[in-house]
N, C-alpha and C positions, 0 to 999 in steps of 0.2 A: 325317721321322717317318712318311711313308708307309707303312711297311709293318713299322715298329718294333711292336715291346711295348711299352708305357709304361706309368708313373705316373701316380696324380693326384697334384698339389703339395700340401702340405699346409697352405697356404693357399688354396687352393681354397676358394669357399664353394659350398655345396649350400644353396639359400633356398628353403624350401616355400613357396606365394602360394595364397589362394584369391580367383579375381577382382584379383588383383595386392595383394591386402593379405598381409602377414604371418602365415602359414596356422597356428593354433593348434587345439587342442582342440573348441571352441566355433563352429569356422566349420567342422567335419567333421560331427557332428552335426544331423540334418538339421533339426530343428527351433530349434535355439538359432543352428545357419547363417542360419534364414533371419531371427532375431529381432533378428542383429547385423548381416544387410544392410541393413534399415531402420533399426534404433534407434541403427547407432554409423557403418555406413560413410556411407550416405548422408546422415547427417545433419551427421558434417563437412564432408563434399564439399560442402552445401549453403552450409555457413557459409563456406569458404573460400570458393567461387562470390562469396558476398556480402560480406564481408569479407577478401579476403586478406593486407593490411599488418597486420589487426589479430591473424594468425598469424602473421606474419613476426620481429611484436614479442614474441607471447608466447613462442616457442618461444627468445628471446634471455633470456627472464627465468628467474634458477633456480628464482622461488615459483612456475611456471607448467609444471613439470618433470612431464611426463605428464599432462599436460592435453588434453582434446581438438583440438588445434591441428597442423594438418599442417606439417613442417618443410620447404619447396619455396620456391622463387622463385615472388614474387610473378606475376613473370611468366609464369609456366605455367601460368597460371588455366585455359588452355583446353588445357591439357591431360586438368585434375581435370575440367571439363566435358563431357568424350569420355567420360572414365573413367566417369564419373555415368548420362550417355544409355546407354551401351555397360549398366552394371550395371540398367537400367532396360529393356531391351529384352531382355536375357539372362535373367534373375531375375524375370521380371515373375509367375511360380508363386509363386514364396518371399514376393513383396511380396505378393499376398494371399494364400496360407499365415500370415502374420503379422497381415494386416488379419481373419481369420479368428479366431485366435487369442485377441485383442482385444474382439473381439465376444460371442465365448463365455464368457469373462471375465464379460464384461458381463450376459450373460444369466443364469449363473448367479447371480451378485449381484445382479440385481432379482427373478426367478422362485423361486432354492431357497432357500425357508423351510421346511425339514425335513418336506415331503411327499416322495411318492416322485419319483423324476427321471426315470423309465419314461416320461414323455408327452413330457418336454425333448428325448430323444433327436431328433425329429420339428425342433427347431427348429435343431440343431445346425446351424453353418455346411456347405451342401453338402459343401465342398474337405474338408473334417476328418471328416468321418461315416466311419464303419469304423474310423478311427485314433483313437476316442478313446473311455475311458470316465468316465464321469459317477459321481461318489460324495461321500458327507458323509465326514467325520472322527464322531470320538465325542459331539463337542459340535455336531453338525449344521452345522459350517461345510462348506459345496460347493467344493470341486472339480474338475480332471478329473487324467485320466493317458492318457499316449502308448501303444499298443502299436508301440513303438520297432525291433524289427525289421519290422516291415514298412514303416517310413518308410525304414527303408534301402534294401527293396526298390520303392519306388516314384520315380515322378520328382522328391519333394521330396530326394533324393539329391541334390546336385549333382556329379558325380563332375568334367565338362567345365569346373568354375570351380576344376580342381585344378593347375597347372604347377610347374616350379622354376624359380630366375634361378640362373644359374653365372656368376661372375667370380673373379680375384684379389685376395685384401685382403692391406693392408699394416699395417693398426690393427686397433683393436676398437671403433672408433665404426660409428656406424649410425642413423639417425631411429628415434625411437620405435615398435614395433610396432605398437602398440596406434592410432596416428591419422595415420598416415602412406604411403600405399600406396607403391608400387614399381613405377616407369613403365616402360614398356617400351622406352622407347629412351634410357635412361641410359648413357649411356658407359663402355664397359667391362664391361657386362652381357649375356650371350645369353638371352633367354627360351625354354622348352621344354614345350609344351601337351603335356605328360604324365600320367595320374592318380599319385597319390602309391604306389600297388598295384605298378605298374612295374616292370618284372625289371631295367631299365636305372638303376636307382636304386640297385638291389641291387649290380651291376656299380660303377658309379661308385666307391661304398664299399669294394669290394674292392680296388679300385685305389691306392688308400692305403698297402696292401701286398703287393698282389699286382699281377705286370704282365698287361696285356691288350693286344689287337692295339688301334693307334690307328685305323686301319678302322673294327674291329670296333664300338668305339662310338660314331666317328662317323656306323655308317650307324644303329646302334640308335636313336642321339635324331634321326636327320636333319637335320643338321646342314646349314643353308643356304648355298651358293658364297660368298656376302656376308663370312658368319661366321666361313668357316673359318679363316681366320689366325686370328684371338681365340681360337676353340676351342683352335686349337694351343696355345695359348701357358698353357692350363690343364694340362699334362700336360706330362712330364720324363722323359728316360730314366735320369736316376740313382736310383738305389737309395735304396731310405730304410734307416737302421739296424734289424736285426730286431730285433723285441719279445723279452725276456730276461725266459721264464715263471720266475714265480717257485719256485725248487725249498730253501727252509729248510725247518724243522722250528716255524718260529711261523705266528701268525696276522699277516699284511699290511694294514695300511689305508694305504690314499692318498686325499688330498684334493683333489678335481681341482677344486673352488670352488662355492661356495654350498651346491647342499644333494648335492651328487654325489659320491659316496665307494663306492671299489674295496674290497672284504675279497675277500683272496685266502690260502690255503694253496696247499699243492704239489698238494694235488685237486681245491678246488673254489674257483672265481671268481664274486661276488656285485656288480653295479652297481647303485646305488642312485642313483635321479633323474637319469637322464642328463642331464649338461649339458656338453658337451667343449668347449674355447677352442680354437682355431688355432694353427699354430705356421709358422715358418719366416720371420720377420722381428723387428725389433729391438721389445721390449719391457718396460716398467718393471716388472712384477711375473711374477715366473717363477710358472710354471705347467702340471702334468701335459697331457699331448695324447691326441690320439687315435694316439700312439706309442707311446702308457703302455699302454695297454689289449690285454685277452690274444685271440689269435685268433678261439675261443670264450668267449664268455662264458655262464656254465653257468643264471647266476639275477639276471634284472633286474625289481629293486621299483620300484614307484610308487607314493607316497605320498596323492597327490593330485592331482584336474584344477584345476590350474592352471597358467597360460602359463610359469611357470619351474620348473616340474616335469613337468612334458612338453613337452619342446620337440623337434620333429618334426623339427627342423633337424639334431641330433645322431641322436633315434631312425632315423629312416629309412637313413641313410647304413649304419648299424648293425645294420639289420633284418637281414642275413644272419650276423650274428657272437651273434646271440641265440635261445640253446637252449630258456628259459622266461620267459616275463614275465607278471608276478604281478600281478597288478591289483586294489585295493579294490573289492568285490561290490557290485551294485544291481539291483534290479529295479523302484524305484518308479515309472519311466515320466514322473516329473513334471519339468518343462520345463525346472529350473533345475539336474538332476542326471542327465546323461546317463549311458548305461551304457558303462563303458568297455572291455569286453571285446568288445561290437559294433562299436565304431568301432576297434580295432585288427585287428581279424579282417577287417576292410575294407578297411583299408588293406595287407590282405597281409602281417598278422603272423602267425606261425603259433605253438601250444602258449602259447594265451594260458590263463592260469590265476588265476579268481579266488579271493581268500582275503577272509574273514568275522571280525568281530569274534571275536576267543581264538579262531578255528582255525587249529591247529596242521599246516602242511602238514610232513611227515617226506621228507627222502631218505636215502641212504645219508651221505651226508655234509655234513649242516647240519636244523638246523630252523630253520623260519622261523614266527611266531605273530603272526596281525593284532593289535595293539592298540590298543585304541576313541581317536580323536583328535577332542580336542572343541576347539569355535572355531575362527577364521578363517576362518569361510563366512558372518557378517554376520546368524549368528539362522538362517539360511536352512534347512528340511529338506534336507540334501543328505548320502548316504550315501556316496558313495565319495571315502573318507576314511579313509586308518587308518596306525596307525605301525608300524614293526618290531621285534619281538624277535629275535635272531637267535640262534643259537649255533653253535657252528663248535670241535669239537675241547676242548668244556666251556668254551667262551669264552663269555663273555654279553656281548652289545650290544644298547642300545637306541635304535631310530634315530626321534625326539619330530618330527622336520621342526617344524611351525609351529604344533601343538598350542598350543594358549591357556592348557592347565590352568585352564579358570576353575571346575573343581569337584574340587580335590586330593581329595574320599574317593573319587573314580572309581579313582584310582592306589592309593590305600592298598587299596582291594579289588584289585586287579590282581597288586600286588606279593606279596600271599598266596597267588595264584595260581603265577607267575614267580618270587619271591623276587630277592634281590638280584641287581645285575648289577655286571659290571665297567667299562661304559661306559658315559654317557650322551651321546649328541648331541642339542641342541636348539636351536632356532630362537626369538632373541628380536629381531625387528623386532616391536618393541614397539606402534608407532602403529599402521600399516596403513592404507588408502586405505580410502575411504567406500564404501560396499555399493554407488553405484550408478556407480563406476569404474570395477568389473570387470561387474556382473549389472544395470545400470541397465536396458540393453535390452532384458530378459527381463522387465522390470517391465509392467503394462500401466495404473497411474498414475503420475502424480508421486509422489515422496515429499518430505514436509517435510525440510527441511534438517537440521532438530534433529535428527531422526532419522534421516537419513541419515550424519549425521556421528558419531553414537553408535555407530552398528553398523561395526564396520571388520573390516579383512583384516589381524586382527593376531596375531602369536603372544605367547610366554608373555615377562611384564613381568620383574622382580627376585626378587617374592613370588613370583610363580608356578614359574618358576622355580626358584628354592629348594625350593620346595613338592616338586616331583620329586624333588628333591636327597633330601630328607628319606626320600621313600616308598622307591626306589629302592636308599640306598646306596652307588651308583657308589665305583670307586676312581680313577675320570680323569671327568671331565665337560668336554665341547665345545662350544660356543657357533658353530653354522655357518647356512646360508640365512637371509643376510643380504643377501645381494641386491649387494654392495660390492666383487667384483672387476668391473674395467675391462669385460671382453668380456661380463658380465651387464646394461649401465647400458640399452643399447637393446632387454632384455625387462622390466627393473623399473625403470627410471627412478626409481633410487633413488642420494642422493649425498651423505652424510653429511661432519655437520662432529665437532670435540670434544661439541661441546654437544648434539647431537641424541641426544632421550630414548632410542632402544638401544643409543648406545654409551654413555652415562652405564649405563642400567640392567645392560648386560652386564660393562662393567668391576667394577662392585659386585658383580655376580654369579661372577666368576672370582675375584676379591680374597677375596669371603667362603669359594667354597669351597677355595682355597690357605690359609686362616685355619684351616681343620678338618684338612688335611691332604690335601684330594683335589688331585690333579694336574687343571691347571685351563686354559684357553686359548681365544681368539674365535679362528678358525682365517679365513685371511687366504690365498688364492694357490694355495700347495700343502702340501701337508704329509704325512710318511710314519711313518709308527708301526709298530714290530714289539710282539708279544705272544706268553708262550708258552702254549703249547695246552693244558696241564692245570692249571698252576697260576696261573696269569689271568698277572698282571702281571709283565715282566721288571724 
């Protein structure tokens, strides 16, 4: 293989780490990076430190499924305790960044009683002065806000806690993201102290289908004497089958699983919520690849920052196959709502593009129009969040992701705006985990339970649901990001029986609109849909 062109296999994984956890959205970000190194990494490493049989057991139990509990042999306690010292001597900026953070909290809460804040500045923690401003809301409640790009440019950046792990998989199992790091000397893994920006990232990706010298990116990642057999053994000189653009006269949707679905014509290709499965070994539920997907991809939406709608693991590998990626707008600077077109510009995406509640971004061929998605961020102010209208060829689709609908005349105003469409997709993982499962660490009190367990990460129930159905009109409606295919379970540690309330509420929800006439279906694996272009429905 010396001096071959190769492939990458395409079970190959490419695993973003920061600091050897599982590198999502919220650990790029410099300020919620540094909120989730104390409030969620270190504080299970503490627990396992102290208790490790009593994660050994939870993570055997399925009521304990995504639970703060690292899935490890007990016996490699001292490993988590390297990991711990190591993020403690590396990060020691970020841990007071946070203890900083805390404090100002705190001041504002005893000091702003609706006089001016002009004198607070003066007490603001050292580390945060210049990066923060101080303001009421309308009702004189205090808070601050980030000016967010210059955290980028500063040392609370961590760019050096950015690497990838490369191995071979033969499944779609994996420890939970979310409480589980990624040791460095697991078997069958090479680590690669890389930033995620990386042109060799971009390379890797290409490699999928395009050949490159095995040199070439042996020398790019530097690949250690130790390693290189293993390296090898990630790379093939066979050929993969070439991608077959699609060339009919409809509009194509493919269902690659959860909330990630292909519209393609013969002009233009639209990816929505990348989330790609692996291929090239034996598995129970078929499912689109990253063999499915076109050379270029012309337009990739994000609905929302959360860990299974931006998963960096699929984006990155992909960064060079995307023309435009369309990101929900923000500028509020506040701690719990990063901006997302900072942090991909970061990472070395490039023609990133944000879109705005009801603006209607036009190309030559499609429009695409943000619309307002309410719930599933726990109550939380957080604006980058919004769903798709799309059109493509006088096609109408509506892509709902995880909206809650908990206020249906938002949509009856809307649909006076868009008027009927021909599709809807929505997302009914009805319960949702507790606000402080994903955003606890960003919290700077406890929250009562009651209330914790009120506020969840949940989309639209039966009623709600419906409620679209009604505004909408759809003549097919889809029931998807549900979190339920196999290679999804280690980002949403989600695992459904018959009786679990979204498949109860979404089966009623497909039954009742099959009862009206609408074509109707929980989409499950893969799934391919043609339509034609002027008169909606074949």
């Amino acid at each position: 293989m010396e001096n071959q062109s190769v492939y990458l296999k395409p079970n190959t994984v490419i695993e973003p780490l920061y600091d050897q956890w599982y590198a999502w959205s919220h650990l790029i970000s410099p300020a919620t990076a540094a909120m989730n190194t104390v409030g969620r990494h270190l504080k299970i490493m503490n627990s396992f430190i102290q208790a490790p049989q009593i994660h050994a057991a939870a993570v055997k139990n399925p009521r304990m499924k995504g639970g703060p509990f690292i899935d490890m042999d007990p016996a490699r306690v001292a490993e988590i305790r390297q990991l711990k010292e190591d993020t403690l001597r590396k990060r020691d900026l970020l841990i007071k960044f946070t203890a900083a953070v805390n404090d100002l909290t705190r001041l504002l809460k005893s000091k702003a009683k609706g006089f001016s804040l002009e004198d607070l500045y003066r007490e603001v923690p050292e580390i945060l002065q210049g990066y923060v401003e101080l303001v009421y809301d309308l009702n004189n409640q205090p808070a601050f806000r980030f000016f967010e790009p210059l955290l980028y440019k500063s040392d609370f950046y961590a760019e050096d806690a950015q690497s990838i792990a490369m191995w071979v998989t033969n499944n779609d199992e994996r420890p939970f993201v979310l409480s589980t790091p990624r040791m460095q000397d697991d078997p069958g893994v090479i680590h690669f102290n890389i930033p995620f920006r990386s042109k060799a990232i971009d390379v890797l990706g290409s490699m999928k289908h395009k050949p490159f010298p095995y040199n070439g990116i042996r020398s790019m990642l530097n690949v250690a004497p130790e390693d290189e057999r293993l390296f090898e053994s990630f790379f093939t000189a066979e050929k993969p089958e070439p991608y077959q653009r699609y060339q009919g006269d409809k509009v194509r949707m493919r269902y690659f699983g959860h909330a990630c679905i292909l519209v393609e014509t013969r002009d233009v290709s639209i990816l929505l919520d990348p989330l790609i499965s692996y291929y090239g070994y034996e598995a129970e539920v078929g499912r689109f690849s990253d063999a499915d997907l076109p050379p270029e991809i012309d337009y990739v939406l994000i609905t929302h920052n959360h860990q299974d709608h931006i998963l960096f693991e699929t984006l990155l590998p992909l960064r060079h196959r995307i023309k435009n990626l369309i990101v929900p707008a923000t500028t509020s600077g506040s701690l719990q709502d990063p901006n997302l077109r900072l942090m991909f510009q970061n990472l070395g995406f490039n023609q990133v593009i944000e879109i705005q509640d009801l603006q209607t971004i036009e190309f030559a061929d499609c429009s695409i129009t943000g619309v307002p998605f309410i719930g599933e961020h726990c109550d939380l102010n957080i604006q980058t969040k919004i769903c798709h209208h799309v059109k493509t060829g006088g096609f109408s689709m509506l892509f709902a992701a995880d909206s809650a609908n908990v206020q249906p005349r938002l949509y009856d105003h809307i649909q006076r705006l868009i008027g009927d469409i021909d599709i809807l997709f929505l997302g009914m993982e009805c319960d949702g985990a507790p606000l402080t499962w994903l955003y606890g660490p960003l919290l700077s009190e406890e929250i009562e339970r009651g209330k914790d367990q009120s506020r969840r990460l949940a989309g639209s129930n039966f009623e709600r649901g419906m409620a679209l159905v009604d505004a909408f009109n759809p003549k097919e409606a889809y029931v998807y990001a549900m979190g339920m295919e196999p290679w999804l379970e280690f980002i949403s540690s989600i695992k459904y029986t018959d009786e679990s309330r979204p498949i109860v509420d979404s089966n009623r929800f497909v039954a009742a609109c099959e009862d009206r006439g609408i074509v109707a279906e929980r989409l499950f694996g893969e799934k391919e849909l043609l339509y034609n272009k002027v008169e909606s429905l074949t």
